[in-house]
VOVEXDO-836883 format. One line per 2 residues: number of its first residue (from 1); their letters; for each residue x, z, y of N, C-alpha, C, O. Coordinates in steps of 0.02 Angstrom, whole numbers, plus 32768, in hexadecimal, padded with zeros to 4 digits. Layout:
NUM	a	X/Z/Y/X/Z/Y/X/Z/Y/X/Z/Y | ...
This chain:
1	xx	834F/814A/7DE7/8364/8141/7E2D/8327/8131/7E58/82FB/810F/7E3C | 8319/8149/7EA8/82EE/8135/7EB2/82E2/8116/7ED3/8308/811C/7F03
3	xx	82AA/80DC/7EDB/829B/80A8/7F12/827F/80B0/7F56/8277/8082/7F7F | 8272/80E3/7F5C/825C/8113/7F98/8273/8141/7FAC/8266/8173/7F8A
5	xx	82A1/8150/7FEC/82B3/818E/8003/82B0/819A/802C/82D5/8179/8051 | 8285/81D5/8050/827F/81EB/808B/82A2/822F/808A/829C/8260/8065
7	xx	82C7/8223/80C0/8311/8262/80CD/82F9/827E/8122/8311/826D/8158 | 82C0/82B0/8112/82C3/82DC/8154/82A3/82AC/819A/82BB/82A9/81D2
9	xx	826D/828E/8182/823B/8245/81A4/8214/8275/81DC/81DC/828E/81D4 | 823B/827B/820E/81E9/828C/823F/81E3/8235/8274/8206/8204/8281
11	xx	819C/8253/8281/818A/81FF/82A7/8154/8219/82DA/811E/8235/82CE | 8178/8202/8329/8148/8242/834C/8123/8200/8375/814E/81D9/8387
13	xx	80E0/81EA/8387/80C5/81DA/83C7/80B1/820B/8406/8085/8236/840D | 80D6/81F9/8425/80E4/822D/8467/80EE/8267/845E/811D/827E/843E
15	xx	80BF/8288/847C/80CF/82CB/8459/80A6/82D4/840F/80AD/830A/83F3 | 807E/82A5/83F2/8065/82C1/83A7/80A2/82A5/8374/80B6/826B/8370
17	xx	80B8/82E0/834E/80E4/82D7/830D/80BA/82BF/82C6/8097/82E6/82A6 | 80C3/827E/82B5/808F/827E/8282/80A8/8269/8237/8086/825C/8205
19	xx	80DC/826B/823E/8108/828D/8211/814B/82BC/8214/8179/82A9/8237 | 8150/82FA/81EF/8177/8336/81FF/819A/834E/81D1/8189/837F/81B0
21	xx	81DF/8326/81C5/8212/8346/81B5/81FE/8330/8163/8204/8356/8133 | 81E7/82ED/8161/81C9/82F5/810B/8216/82BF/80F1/822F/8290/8110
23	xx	822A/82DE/80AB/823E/82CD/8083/821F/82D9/803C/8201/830A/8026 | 8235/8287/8011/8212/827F/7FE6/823C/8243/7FC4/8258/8216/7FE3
25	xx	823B/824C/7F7E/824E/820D/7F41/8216/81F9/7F34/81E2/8218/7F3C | 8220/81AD/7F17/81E0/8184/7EED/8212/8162/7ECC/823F/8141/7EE6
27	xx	8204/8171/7E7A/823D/8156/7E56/8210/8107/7E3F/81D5/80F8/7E4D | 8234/80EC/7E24/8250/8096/7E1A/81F8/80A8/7DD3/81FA/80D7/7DAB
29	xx	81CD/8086/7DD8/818D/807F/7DBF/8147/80AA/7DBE/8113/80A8/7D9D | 8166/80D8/7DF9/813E/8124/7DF4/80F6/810A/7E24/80FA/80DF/7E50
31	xx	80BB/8129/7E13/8080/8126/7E41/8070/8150/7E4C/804E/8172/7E26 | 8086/8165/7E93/8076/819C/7EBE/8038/8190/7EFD/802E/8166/7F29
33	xx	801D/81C7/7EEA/7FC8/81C2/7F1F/7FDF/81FD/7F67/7FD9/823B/7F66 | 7FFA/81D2/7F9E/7FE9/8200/7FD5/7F9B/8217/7FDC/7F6F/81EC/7FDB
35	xx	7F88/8262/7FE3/7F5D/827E/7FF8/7F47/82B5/8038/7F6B/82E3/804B | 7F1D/82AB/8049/7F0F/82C9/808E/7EC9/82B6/80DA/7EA8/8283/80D4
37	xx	7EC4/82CB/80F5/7E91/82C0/811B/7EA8/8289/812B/7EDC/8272/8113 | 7E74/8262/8167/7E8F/8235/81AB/7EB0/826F/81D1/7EA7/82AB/81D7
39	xx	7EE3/8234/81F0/7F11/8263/820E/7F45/827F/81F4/7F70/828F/821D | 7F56/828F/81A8/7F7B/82AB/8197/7FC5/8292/818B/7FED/82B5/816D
41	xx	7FDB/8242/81AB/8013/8222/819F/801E/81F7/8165/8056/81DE/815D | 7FEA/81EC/813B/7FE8/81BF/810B/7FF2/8176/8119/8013/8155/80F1
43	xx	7FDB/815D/8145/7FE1/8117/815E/801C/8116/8179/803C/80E4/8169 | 803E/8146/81A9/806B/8155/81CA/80C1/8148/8197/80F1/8123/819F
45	xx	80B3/8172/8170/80E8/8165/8136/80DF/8137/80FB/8107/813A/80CC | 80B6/8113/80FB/80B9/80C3/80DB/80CF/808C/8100/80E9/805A/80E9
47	xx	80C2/8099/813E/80E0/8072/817A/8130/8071/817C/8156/8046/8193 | 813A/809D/8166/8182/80B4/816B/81BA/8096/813E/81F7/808F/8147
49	xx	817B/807C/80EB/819E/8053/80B2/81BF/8013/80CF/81F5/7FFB/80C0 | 819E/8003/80F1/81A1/7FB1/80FE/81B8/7FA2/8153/81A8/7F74/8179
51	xx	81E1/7FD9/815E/81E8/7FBD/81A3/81AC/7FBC/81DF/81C0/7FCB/8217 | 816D/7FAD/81DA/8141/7FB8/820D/8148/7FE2/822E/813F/7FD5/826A
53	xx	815E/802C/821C/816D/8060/8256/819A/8062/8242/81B0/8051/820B | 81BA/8080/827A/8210/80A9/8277/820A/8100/8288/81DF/811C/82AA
55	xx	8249/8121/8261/8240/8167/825A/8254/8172/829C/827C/8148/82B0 | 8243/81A1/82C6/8253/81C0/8306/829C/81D9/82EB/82CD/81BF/8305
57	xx	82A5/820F/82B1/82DE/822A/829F/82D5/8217/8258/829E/8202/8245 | 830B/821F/822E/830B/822B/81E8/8323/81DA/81CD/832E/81A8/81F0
59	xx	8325/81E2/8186/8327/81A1/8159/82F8/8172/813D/82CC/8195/8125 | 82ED/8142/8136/82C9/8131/80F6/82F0/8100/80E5/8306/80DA/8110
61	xx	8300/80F8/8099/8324/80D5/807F/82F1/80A3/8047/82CC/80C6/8024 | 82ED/806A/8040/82AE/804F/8013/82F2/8020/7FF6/831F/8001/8013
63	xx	82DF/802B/7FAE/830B/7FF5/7F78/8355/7FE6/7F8B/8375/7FB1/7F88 | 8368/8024/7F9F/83BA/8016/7FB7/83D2/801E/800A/8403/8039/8023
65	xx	8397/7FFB/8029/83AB/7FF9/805C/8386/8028/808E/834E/8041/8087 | 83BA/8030/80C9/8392/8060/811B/8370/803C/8131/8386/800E/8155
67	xx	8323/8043/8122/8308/8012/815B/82F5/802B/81A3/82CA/800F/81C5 | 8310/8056/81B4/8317/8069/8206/8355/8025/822B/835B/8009/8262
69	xx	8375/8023/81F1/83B1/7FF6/8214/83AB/7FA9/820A/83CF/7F7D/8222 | 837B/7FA3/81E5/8368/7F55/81E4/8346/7F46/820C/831B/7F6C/8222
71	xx	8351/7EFC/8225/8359/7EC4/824E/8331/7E7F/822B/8331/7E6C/81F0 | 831B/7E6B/8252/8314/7E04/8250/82F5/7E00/81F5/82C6/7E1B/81D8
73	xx	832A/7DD1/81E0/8338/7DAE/81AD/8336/7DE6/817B/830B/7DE9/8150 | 836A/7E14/8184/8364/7E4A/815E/8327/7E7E/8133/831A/7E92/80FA
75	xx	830F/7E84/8172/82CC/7EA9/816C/828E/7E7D/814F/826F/7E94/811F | 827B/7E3C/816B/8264/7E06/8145/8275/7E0E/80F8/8246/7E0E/80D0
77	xx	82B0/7E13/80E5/82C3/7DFC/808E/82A2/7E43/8071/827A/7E42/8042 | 82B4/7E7B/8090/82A3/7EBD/806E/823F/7ECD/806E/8222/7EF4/8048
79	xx	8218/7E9C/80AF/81D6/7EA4/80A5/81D0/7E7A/8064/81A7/7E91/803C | 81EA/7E4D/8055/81CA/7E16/8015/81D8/7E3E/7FE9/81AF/7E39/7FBB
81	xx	81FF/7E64/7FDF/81F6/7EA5/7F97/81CD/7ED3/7F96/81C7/7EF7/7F64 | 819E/7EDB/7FDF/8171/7EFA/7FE3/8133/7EE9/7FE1/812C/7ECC/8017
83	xx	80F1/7EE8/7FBE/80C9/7EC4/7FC8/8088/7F12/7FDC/808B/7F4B/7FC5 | 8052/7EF3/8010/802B/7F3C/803E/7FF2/7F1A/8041/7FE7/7EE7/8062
85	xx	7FC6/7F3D/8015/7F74/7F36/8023/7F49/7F71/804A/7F3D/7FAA/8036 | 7F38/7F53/8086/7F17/7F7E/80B7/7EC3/7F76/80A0/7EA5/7F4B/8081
87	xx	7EA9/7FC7/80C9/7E75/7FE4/80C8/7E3B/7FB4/80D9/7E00/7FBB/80C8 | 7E62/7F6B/810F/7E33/7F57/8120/7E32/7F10/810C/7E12/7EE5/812A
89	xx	7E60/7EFF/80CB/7E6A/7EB7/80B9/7E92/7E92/80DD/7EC6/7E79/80C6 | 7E7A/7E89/8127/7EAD/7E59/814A/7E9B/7E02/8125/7EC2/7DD2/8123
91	xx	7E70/7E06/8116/7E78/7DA7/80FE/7E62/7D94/8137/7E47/7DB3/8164 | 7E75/7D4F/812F/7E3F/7D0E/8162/7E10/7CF1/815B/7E10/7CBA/813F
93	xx	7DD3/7D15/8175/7D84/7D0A/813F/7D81/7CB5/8150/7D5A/7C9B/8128 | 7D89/7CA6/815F/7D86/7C37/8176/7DA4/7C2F/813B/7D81/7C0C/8116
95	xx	7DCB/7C3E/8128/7E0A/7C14/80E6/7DEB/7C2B/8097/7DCE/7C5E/8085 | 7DFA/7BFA/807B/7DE5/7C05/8038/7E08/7C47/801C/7E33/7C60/8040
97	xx	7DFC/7C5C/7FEE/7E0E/7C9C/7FC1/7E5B/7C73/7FA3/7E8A/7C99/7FAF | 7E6F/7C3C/7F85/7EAD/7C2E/7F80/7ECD/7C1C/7FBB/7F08/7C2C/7FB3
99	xx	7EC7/7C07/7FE7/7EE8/7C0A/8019/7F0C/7C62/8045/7F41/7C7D/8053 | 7ED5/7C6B/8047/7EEE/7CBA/805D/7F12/7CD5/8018/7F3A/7CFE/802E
101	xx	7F1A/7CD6/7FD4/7F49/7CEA/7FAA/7F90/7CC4/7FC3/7FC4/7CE3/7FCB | 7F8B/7C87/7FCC/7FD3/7C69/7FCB/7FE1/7C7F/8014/8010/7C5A/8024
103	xx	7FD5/7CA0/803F/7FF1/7CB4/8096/8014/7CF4/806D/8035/7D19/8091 | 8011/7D05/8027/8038/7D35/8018/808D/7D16/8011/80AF/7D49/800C
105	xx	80B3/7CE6/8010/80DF/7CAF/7FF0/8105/7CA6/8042/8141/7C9A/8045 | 80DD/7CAC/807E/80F8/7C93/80BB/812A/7CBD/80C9/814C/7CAB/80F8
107	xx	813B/7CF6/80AC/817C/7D12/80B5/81B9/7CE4/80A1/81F3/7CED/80B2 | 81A3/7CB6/8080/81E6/7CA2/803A/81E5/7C51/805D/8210/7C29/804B
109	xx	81BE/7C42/8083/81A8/7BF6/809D/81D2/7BE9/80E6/81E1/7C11/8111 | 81DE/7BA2/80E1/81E8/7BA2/812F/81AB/7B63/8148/818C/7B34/812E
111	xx	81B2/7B8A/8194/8183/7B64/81C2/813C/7B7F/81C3/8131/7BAB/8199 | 8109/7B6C/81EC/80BE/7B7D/81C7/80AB/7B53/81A7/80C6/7B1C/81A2
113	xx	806E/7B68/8186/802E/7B41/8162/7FE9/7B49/816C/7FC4/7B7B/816C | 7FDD/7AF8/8179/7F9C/7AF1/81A9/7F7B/7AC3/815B/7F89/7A89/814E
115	xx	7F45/7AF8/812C/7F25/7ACB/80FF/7F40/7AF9/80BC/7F74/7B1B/80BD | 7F14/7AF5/8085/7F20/7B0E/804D/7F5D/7AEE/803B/7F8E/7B13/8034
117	xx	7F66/7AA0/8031/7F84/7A52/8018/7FC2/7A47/804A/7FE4/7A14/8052 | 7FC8/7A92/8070/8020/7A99/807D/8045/7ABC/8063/8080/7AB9/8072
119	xx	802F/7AE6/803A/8050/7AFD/8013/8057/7AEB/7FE4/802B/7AC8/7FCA | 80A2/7AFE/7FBB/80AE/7AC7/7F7B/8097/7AD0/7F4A/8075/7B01/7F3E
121	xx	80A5/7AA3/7F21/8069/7ABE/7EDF/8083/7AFD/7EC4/805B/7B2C/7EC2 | 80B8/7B06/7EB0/80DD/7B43/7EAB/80A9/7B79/7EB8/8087/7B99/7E90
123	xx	80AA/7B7B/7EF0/807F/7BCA/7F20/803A/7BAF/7F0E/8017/7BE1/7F0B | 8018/7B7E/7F02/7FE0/7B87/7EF5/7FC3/7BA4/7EA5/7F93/7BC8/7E97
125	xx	7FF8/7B7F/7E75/7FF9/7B9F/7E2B/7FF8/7BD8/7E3F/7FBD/7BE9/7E39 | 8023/7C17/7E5C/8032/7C3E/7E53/7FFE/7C5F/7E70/7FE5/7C8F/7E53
127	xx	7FE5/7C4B/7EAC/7FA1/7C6B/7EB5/7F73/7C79/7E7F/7F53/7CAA/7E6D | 7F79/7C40/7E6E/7F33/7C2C/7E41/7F36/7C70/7DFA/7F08/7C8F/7DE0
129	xx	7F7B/7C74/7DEE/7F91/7C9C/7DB4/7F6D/7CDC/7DC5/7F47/7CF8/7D9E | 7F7F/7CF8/7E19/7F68/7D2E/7E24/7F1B/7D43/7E21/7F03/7D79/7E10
131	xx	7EFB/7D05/7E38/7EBC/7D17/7E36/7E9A/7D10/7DF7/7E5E/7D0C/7DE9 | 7EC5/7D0E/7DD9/7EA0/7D1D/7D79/7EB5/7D54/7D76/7E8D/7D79/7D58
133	xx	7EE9/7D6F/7D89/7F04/7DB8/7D73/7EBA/7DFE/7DA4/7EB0/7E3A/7D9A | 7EA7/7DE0/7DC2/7E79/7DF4/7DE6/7E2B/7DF6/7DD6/7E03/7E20/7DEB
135	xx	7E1F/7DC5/7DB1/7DE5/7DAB/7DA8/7DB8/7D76/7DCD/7D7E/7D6A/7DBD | 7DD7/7D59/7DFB/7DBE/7D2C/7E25/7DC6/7CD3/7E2F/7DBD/7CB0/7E61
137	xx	7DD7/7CC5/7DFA/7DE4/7C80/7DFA/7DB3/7C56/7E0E/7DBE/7C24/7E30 | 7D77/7C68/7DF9/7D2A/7C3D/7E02/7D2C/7C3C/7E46/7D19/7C07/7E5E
139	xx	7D43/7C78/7E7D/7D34/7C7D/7EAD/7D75/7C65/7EEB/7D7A/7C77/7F25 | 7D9F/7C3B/7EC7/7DC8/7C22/7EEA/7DD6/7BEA/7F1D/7E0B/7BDE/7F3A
141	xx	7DA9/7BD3/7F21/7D92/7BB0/7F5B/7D4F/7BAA/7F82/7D39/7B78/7FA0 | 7D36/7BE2/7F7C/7D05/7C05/7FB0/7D31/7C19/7FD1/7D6D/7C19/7FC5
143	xx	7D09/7C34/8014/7D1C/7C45/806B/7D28/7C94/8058/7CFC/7CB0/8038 | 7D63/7CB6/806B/7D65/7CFC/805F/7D36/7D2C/806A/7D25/7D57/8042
145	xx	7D1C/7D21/80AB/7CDC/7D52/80CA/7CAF/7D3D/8093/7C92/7D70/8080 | 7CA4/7D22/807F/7C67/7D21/8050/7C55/7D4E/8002/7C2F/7D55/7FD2
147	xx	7C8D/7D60/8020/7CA5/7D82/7FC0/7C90/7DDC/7FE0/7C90/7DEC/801B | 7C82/7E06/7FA8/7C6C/7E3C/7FA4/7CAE/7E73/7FB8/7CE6/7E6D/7FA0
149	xx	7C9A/7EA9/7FE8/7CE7/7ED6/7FEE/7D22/7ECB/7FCC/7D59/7EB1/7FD7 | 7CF0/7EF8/7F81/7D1B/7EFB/7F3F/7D4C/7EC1/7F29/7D86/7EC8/7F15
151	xx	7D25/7E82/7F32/7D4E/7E36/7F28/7D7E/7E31/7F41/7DB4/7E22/7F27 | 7D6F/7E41/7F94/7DA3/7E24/7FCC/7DE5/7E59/7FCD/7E18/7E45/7FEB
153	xx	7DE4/7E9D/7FAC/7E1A/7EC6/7FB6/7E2F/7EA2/7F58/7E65/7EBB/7F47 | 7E20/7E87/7F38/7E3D/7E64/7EFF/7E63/7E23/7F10/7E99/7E14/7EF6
155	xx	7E48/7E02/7F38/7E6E/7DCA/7F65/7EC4/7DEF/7F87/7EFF/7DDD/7F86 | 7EA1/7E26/7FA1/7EDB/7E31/7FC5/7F24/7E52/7F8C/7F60/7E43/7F91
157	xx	7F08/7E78/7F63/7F30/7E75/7F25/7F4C/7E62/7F16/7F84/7E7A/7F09 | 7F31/7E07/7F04/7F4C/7DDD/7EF7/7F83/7DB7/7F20/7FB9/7DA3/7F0C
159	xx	7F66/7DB2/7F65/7FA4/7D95/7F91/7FF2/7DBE/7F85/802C/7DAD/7F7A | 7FC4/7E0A/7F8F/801F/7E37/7F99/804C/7E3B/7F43/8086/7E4C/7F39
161	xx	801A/7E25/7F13/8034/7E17/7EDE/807F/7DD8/7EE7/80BA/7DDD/7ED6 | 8050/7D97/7F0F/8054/7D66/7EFA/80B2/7D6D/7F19/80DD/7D46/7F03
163	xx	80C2/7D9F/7F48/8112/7D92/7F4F/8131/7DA4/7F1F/816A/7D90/7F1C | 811C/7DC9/7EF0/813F/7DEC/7EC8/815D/7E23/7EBC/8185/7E1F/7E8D
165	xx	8158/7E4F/7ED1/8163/7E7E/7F00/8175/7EB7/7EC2/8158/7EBC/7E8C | 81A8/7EDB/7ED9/81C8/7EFC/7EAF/81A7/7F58/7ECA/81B1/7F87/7EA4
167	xx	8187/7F60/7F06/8160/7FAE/7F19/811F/7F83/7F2F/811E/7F49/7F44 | 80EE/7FAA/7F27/80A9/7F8C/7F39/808B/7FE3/7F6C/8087/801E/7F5A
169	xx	807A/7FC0/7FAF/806A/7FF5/7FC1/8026/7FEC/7FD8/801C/7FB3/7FEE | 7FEB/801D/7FDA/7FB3/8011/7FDF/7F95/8052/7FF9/7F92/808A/7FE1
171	xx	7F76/802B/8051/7F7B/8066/807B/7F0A/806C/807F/7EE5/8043/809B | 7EF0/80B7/8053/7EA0/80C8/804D/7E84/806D/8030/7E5F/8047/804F
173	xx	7E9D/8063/7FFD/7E86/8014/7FFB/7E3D/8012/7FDF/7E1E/7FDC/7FDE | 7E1F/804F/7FC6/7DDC/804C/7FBC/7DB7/8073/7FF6/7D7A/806C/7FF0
175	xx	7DC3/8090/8020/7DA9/80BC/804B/7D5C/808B/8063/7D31/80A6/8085 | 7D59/805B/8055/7D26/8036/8088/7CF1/8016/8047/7CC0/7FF3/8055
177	xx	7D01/8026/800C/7CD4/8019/7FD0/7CA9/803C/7FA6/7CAE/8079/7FAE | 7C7F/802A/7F7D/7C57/8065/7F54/7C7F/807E/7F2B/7CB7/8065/7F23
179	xx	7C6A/80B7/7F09/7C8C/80D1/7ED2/7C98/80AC/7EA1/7CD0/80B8/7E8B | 7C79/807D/7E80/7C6B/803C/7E51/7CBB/801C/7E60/7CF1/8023/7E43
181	xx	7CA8/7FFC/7E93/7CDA/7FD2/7EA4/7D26/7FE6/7EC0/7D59/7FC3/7EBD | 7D1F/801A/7ED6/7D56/804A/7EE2/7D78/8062/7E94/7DB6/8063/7E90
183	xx	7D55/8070/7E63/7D78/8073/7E1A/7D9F/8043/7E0D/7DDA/8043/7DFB | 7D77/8018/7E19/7D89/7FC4/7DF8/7DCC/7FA8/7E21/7DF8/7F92/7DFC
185	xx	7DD9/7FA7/7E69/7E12/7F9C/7E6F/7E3A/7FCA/7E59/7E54/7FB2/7E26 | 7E4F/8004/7E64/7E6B/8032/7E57/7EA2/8028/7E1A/7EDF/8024/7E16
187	xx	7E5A/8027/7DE3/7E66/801E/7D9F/7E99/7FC8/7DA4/7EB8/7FB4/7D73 | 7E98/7FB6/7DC2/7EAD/7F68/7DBA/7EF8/7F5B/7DD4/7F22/7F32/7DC3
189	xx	7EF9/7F97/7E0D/7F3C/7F98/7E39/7F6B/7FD3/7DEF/7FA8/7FDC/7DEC | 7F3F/7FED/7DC5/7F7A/8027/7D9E/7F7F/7FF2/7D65/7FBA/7FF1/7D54
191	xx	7F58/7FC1/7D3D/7F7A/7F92/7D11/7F88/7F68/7D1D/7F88/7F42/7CEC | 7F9E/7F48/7D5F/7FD0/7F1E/7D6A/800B/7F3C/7D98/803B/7F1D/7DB0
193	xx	7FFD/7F7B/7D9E/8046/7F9B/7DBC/8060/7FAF/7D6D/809D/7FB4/7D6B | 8042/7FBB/7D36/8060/7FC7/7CF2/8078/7F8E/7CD2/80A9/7F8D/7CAE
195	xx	804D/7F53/7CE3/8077/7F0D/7CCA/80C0/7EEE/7CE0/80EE/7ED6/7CBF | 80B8/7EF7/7D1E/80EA/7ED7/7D47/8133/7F17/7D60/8162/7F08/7D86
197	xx	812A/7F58/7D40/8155/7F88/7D46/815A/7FA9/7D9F/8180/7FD6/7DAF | 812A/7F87/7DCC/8130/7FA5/7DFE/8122/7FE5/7E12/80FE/800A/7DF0
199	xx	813C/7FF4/7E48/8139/8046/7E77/8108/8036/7E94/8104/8003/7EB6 | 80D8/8065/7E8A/80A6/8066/7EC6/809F/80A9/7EEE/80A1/80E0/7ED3
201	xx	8098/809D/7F2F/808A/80DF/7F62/8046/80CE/7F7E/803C/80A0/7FA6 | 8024/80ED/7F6D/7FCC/80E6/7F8B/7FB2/810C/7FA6/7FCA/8142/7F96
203	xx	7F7A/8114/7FDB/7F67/8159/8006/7F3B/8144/7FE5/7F37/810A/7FD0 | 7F06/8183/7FDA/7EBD/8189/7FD7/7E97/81CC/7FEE/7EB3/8200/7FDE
205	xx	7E66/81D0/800B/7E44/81F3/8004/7E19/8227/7FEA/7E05/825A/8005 | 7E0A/820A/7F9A/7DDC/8230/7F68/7E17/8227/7F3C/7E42/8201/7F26
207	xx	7DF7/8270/7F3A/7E39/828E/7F09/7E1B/829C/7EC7/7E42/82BF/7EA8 | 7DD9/828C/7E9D/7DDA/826E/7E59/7DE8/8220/7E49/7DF2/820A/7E10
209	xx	7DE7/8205/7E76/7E0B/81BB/7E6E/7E57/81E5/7E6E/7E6D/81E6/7E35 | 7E7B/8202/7E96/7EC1/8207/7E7E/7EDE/821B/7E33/7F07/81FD/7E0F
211	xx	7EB7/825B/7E28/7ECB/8278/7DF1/7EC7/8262/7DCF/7EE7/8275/7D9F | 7E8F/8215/7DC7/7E8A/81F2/7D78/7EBA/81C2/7D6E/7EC3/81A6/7D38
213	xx	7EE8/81B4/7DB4/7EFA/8173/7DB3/7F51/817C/7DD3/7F76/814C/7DD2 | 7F62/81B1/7DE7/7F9A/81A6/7DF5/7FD4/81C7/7DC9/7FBB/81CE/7D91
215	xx	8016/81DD/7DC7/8050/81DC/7DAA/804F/8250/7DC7/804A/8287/7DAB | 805A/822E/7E16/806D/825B/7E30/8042/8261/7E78/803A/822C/7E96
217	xx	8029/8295/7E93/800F/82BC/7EBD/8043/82C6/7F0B/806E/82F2/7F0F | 8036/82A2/7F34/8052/82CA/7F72/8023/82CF/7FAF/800B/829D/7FC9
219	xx	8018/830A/7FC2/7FF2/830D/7FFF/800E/8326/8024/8044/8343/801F | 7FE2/831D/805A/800A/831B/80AF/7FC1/8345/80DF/7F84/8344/80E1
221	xx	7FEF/8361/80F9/7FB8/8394/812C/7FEB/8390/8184/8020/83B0/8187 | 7FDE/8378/81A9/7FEF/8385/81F7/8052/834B/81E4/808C/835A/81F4
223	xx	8041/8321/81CA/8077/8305/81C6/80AA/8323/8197/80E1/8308/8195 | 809E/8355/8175/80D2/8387/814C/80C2/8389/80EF/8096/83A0/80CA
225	xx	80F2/836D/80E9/80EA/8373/8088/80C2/83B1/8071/80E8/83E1/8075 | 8082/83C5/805B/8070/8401/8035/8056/8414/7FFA/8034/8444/7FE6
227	xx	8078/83CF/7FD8/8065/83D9/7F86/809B/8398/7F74/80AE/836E/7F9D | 80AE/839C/7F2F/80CD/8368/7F07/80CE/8372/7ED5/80F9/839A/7EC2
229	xx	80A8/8359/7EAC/80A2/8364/7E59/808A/8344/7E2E/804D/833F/7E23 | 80B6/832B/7E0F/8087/8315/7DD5/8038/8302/7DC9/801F/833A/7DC7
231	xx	8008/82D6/7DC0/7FCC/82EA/7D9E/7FB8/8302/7D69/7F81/831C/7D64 | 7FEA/82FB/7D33/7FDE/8328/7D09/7FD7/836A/7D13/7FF7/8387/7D3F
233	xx	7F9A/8396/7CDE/7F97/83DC/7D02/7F8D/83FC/7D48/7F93/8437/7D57 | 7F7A/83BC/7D78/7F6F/83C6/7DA7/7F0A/83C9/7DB1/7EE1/839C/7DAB
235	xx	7F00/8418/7DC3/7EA7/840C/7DC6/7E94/83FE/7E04/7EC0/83FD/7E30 | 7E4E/83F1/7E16/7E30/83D4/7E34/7E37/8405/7E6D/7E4F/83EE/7EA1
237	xx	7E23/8450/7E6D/7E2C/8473/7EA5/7E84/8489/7EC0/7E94/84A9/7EF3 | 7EA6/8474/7E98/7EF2/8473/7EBF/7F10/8437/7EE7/7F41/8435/7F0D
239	xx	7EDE/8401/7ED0/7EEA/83BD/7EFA/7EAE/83BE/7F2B/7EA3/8387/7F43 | 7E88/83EE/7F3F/7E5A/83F3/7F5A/7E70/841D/7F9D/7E58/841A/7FD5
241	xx	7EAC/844C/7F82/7ED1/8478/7FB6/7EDC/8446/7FF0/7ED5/845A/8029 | 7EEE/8404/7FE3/7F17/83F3/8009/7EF9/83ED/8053/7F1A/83DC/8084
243	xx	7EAF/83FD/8054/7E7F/83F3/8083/7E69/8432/80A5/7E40/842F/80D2 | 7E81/846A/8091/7E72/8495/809F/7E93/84C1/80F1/7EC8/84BA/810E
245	xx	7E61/84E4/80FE/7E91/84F2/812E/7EA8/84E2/8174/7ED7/84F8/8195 | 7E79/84B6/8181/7E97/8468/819A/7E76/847F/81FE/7E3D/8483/8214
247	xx	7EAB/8486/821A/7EA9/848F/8280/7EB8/8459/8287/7EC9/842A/8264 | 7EA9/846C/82DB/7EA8/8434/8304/7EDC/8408/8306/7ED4/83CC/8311
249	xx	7F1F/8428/82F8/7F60/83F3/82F1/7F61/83C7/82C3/7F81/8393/82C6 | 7F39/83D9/8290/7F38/83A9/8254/7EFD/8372/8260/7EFE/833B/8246
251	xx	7EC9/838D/828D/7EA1/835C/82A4/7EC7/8320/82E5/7EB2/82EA/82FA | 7F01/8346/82F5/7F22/8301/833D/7F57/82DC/830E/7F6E/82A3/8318
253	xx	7F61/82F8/82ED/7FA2/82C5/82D2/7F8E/8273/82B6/7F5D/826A/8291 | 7FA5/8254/82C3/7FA4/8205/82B7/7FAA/81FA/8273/7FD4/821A/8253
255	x	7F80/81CE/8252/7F88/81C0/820C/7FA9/8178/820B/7FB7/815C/81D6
């Protein structure tokens, strides 16, 4: 059954459509690599998992539910099953490296928290758990900015870990790292999406990081599905198609 369904998703800003008419399954533990230029609607339809955008027309259904039709409270409970590591980290370089893990938990919390030592011990164990699953414990109370790319998109890992999260979505999360370190998360987000049984939907860019590392293949050209397959048996110059070809419409469309 699957935990992802997009039923006929276009998503237009003004007049640019930057997603068109795409339908698509992501079954219940599958790791699927959106592929495609900038521009091509990849960010656009991860946005779409979690409520951040809404479809102009069409469905998306995530773990049961329409989230076009969720609301408040509702939509809140269905992000905490979602956990989203962005391209650009998003931490709070002032706050320690456990502190910014446990701002992963403030979905599940009430009120704010001003201080590591407001959150309960609870959320701080559980931080702490994550940043071993990571490799970063030594570095858990250093200042985030201080830590190396590669580190700080492992921090962030760890936070969207730390809800628990039953889909993990992760929008170019190495795009801004070396090849080195771009392996290394990669490799870290596919054995703990194999530990913990999660779905992952990930965009990337380089498409020999996909082929080594994902389930299944989907690329996107001008907002429009134009490949889905398997990685198995999939070569380098047919996942290479997906770039091909490529006008000016595919250069305006919104990613």
């Amino acid at each position: 059954m699957p935990v992802i369904t997009f039923d006929r998703v276009s998503k237009s800003f003004g007049d640019v459509r930057a997603l068109d008419e795409v339908s698509l399954d992501v079954q219940a533990g599958e790791v699927a690599v959106l592929l495609g230029l900038s521009g091509s609607g990849k960010s656009t339809l991860l946005r779409h998992v979690d409520g951040l955008q809404r479809a102009t027309t069409g469905t998306v259904r995530v773990l049961g539910e329409d989230v076009g039709a969720l609301r408040g409270s509702a939509l809140r409970a269905l992000r905490r099953r979602v956990g989203f590591v962005f391209q650009q980290f998003h931490l709070v370089g002032s706050l320690t490296v456990l502190e910014n893990v446990c701002t992963g938990a403030l979905g599940s919390l009430r009120g704010p928290r001003l201080g590591l030592f407001t959150y309960p011990k609870r959320v701080r164990f559980a931080a702490m758990e994550q940043l071993e699953r990571v490799g970063l414990t030594d570095q858990a109370l250093q200042r985030a900015d201080t830590l190396s790319g590669g580190q700080q998109q492992r921090v962030a890992v760890a936070r969207a870990l730390l809800q628990k999260p039953e889909i993990l979505l992760a929008d170019e999360p190495v795009a801004s790292l070396d090849p080195d370190s771009a392996a290394q998360v990669m490799n870290l987000i596919a054995e703990i999406g194999r530990e913990d049984g999660l779905t992952v939907l990930c965009s990337l860019h380089q498409v020999d990081l996909a082929l080594g590392w994902g389930h299944r293949i989907i690329g996107l050209r001008s907002g429009q599905v134009v490949l889905d397959t398997p990685v198995e048996g999939l070569d380098r110059d047919a996942a290479m198609s997906i770039y091909a070809k490529v006008g000016s419409a595919d250069l305006a469309a919104v990613g």
